[in-house]
Structure formats: structure tokens, C-alpha cells
C-alpha positions in Angstrom: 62.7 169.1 100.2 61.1 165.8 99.1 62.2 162.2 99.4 62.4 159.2 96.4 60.7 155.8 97.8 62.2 153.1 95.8 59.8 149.6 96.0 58.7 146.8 94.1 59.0 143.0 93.8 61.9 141.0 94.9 64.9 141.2 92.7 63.2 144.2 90.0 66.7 146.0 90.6 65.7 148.4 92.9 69.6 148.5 94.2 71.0 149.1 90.8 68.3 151.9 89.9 68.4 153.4 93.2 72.5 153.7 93.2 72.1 155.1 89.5 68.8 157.9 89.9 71.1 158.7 93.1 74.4 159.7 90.8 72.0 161.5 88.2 70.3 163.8 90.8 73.5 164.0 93.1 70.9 162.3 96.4 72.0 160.8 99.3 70.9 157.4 99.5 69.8 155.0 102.4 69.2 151.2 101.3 67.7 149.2 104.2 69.9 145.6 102.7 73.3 148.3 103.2 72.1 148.9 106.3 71.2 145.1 107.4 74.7 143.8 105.2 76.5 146.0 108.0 74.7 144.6 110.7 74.7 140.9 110.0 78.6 141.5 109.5 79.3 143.2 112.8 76.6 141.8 115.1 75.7 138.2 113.1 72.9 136.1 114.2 72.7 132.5 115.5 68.6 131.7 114.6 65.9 132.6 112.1 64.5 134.7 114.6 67.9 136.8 115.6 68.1 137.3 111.3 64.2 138.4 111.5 65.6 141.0 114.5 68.2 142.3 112.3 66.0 142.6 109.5 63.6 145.3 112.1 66.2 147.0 113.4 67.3 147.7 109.8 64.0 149.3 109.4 64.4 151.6 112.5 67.6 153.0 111.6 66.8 153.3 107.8 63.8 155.3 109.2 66.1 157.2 112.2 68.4 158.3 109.0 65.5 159.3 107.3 63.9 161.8 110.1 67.0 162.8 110.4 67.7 164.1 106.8 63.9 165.5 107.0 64.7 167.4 110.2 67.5 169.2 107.4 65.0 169.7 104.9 67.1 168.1 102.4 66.2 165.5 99.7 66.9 161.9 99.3 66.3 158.3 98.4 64.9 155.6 100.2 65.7 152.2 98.9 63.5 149.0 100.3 61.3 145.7 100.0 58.9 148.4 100.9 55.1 146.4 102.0 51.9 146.9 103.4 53.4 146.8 107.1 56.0 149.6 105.9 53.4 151.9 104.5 52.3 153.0 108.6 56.1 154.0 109.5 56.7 155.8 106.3 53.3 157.3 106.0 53.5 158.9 109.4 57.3 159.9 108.9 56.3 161.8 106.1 53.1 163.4 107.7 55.0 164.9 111.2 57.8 166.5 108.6 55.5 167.4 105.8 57.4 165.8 103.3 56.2 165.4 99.5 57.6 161.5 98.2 57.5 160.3 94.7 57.5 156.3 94.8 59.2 154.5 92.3 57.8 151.1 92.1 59.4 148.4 89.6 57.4 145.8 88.4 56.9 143.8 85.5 56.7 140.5 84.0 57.1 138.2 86.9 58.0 134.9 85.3 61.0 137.0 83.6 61.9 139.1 87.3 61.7 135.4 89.2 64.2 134.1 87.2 66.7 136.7 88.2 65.2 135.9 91.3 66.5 132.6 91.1 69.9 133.6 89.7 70.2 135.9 92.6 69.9 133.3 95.2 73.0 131.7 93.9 75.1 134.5 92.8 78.5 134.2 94.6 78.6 137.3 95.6 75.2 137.4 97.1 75.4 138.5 100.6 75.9 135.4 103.5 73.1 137.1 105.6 70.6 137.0 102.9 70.0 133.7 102.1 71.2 131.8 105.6 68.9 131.5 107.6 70.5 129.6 110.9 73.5 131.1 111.7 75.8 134.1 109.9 78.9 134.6 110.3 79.3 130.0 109.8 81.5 128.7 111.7 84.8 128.0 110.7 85.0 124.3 108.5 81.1 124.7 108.0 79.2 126.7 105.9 75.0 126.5 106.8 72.9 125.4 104.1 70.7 127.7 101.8 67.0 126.9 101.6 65.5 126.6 98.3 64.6 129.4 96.9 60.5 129.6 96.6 58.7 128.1 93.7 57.5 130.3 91.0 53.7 130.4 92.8 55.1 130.9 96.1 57.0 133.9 94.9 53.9 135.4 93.2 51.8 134.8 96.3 54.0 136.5 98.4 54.0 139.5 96.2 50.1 139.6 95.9 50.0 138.9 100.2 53.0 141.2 101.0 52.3 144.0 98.7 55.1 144.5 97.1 53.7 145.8 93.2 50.8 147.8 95.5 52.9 149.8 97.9 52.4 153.8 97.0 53.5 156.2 100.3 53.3 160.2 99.5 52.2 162.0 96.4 52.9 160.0 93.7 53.6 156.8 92.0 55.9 156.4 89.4 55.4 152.8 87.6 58.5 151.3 85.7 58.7 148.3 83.4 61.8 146.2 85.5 61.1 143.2 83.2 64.4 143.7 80.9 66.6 145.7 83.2 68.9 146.9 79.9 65.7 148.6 78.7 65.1 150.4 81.5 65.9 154.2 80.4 67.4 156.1 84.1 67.5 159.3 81.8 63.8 159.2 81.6 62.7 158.5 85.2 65.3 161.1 86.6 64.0 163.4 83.8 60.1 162.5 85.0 61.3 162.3 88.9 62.4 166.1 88.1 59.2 167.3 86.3 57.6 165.8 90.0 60.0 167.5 91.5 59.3 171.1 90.1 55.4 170.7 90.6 56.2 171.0 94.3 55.1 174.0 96.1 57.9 176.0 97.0 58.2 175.8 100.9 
């Protein structure tokens, strides 16, 4: 049994590696955004505040999923913007279950990762919920406005306040270069995330 903590600054690819190190090892995965994408589609929100409310009940089930995959003993992936306010709900998860977790934090050159950021904010297919922040699903005939994505500093500062390159939860910390997503090599972390993996003591 152990679990996979994928983190790190805002649009690293932690989606597209998680989905990926989840086919190689054959995981299940739980992805807080999947979660919240489901919820903003079925439930909505009409304020900033009813999005922020989504957003922690996202967090509760991602974390009722997990407990319930630890009660199984069986491995798995959590993907999320993990922070310093998710390290006390994922530390104490994994402390009541005993449960070894490897975190696999992507990072990199940020000037290069917030200009995918950018990109991302204005991708088509980018989720409504995401980047709304008054009212989702729009009303019919009128679609909200998007607020301008944070200047370069403002997106540094809230990954040096938030925490998102510092967050480490369980055993280990596995760093990977996210600053040229082609280069990233999946064979290699699954290959280190199994070397982890057999260092375990056998329970």
C-alpha cells in the first residue's frame, strides 16, 4: 500500500503527468479539478464565494475517496494544487492509516510555466468553472466575463505565499523539471516512483 501526491505550481502539467504515471503503474486516480469540473456542472454556483465552496468540498471528497481507498490497503494517485493549508488534511490522513506517499512535485522555470499559464486561461476548452468567477452555468444569451489572468509577479507571489514548489506530505519528494513538458521523461519517474516503491517495508 502507498499513495502518489502529485503537486506543484499552477499549470506544471500535473493533470497530464498524473493521467499518464496512472496508465504506466495501472493506479487509480483521484484529481480534485475532476472532482470540482463535476460539481460546478451539476450543482453550479451564482458568487465568488459559492465557487470558493465548491472548491472545499472538492477537497473533502478528494480526501473521503482517499480514506476510503486506504481503508482497502490499495495504492493510488492523488492529483491537486496541493499547499501549505492541504499539508494538515493529508498529513493526518496518512498518519491514522499508516500510509507511505511519495510526492511528485513539478516545478521549474516559472517565466516558461506562466506562459502556459497564460495560454491556459484562454484555451477553449478550459473548463467554465475555472476561470468564472460570478456565476457558472451563464445564463442563457450571456456569458460572464473572465478576469485577467495575474501578472507574471502576482503569479510568482502566490506560489512563494501559497506554497505550491514547497509542499512535501509523506516519505518522500520527488522533484521534476516541468519547464519543457516534451522533455519530461514518464518512463523515468514511474521507473524512480517504483525503486520508492520497493524500499517499502513489506506490511
Amino acid at each position: 500500500m502507498y499513495c502518489l501526491l502529485i503537486a506543484g505550481v499552477p499549470a506544471s502539467g500535473k493533470t497530464t503527468l498524473s493521467e499518464a504515471i496512472a496508465d504506466k503503474l495501472n493506479l487509480p486516480l483521484l484529481s480534485k479539478d475532476a472532482i470540482k469540473e463535476r460539481l460546478f456542472d451539476h450543482v453550479g454556483f451564482q458568487s465568488r464565494q459559492e465557487k470558493v465552496s465548491l472548491g472545499i468540498a472538492s477537497m473533502e471528497i478528494l480526501y473521503y475517496a482517499a480514506e476510503r481507498l486506504m481503508w482497502a490497503g490499495l495504492p493510488f494517485i492523488l492529483e491537486n494544487n496541493f499547499e501549505f493549508s492541504s499539508e494538515a488534511g493529508i498529513k493526518a490522513l496518512l498518519e491514522k492509516h499508516h500510509y507511505p506517499a511519495l510526492t511528485v512535485l513539478l516545478t521549474g522555470d516559472y517565466k516558461a510555466i506562466y506562459r502556459r499559464f497564460q495560454e491556459r486561461e484562454l484555451t477553449p476548452g478550459r473548463h467554465r468553472g475555472h476561470v468564472v468567477n460570478d456565476c457558472y452555468p451563464e445564463r442563457a444569451g450571456q456569458a460572464s466575463a473572465c478576469p485577467p489572468a495575474p501578472s507574471y509577479e502576482d503569479y510568482v507571489r502566490g506560489i512563494e505565499t501559497r506554497g505550491f514548489d514547497a509542499f512535501s506530505a509523506g516519505d518522500a519528494q520527488l522533484r521534476v523539471d516541468a519547464t519543457d513538458p516534451a522533455a519530461i521523461d514518464v518512463e523515468d519517474i514511474c521507473a524512480q516512483i517504483d525503486a520508492w516503491r520497493k524500499r517499502l517495508p513489506r506490511s
